[in-house]
C-alpha positions in Angstrom: -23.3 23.2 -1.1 -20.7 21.1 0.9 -21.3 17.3 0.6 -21.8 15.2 3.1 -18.7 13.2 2.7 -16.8 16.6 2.6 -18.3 17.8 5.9 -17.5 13.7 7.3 -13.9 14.7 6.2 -13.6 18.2 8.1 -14.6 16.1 11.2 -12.0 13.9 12.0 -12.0 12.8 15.7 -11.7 9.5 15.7 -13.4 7.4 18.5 -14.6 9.5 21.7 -12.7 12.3 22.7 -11.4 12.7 26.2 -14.5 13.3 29.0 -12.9 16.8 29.3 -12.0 18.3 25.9 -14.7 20.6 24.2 -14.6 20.0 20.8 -17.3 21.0 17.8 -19.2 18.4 16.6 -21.5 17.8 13.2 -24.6 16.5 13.3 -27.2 15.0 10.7 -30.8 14.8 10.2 -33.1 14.2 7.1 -32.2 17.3 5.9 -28.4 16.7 6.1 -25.4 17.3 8.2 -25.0 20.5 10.3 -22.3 22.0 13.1 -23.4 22.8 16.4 -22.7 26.3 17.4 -21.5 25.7 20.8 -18.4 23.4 22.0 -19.9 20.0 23.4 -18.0 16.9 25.8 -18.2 13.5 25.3 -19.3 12.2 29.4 -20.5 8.8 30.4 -21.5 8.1 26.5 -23.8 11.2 26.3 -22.7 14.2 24.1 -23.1 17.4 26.2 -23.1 21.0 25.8 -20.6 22.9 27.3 -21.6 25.7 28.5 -25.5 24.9 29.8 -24.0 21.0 30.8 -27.6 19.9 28.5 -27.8 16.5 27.0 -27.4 16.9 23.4 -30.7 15.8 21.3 -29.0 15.4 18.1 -27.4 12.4 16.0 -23.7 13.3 16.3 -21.6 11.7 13.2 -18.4 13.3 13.9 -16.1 15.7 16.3 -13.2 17.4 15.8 -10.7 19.9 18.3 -11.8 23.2 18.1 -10.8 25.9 16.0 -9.3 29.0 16.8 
């Protein structure tokens, strides 16, 4: 199992990413830290997903570009 700190690593965005860039983003809760499986933006301090526009729910602890 990855670690947390290993997982922290993979997600490197530093800051907020630009209002239009989708990037992936990892989440934690009590039962650790997890990758959304769609691309989300960063808008008006809210993370969002990209394809239905929803809110994210979710305690985001890092973001990174996307990956081909």
């Amino acid at each position: 199992m990855t670690t947390r700190e290993k997982r922290l690593a993979q997600f490197d965005g530093e800051g907020e990413p630009p209002a239009d860039l989708p990037v992936q983003v990892l989440c934690e809760d009590r039962s650790g830290t997890y990758q959304l499986p769609f691309a989300c933006r960063f808008v008006d301090g809210a993370w969002h997903n990209c394809e239905s526009g929803r809110r994210v729910e979710a305690t985001v602890v890092g973001w990174r570009l996307q990956r081909s």
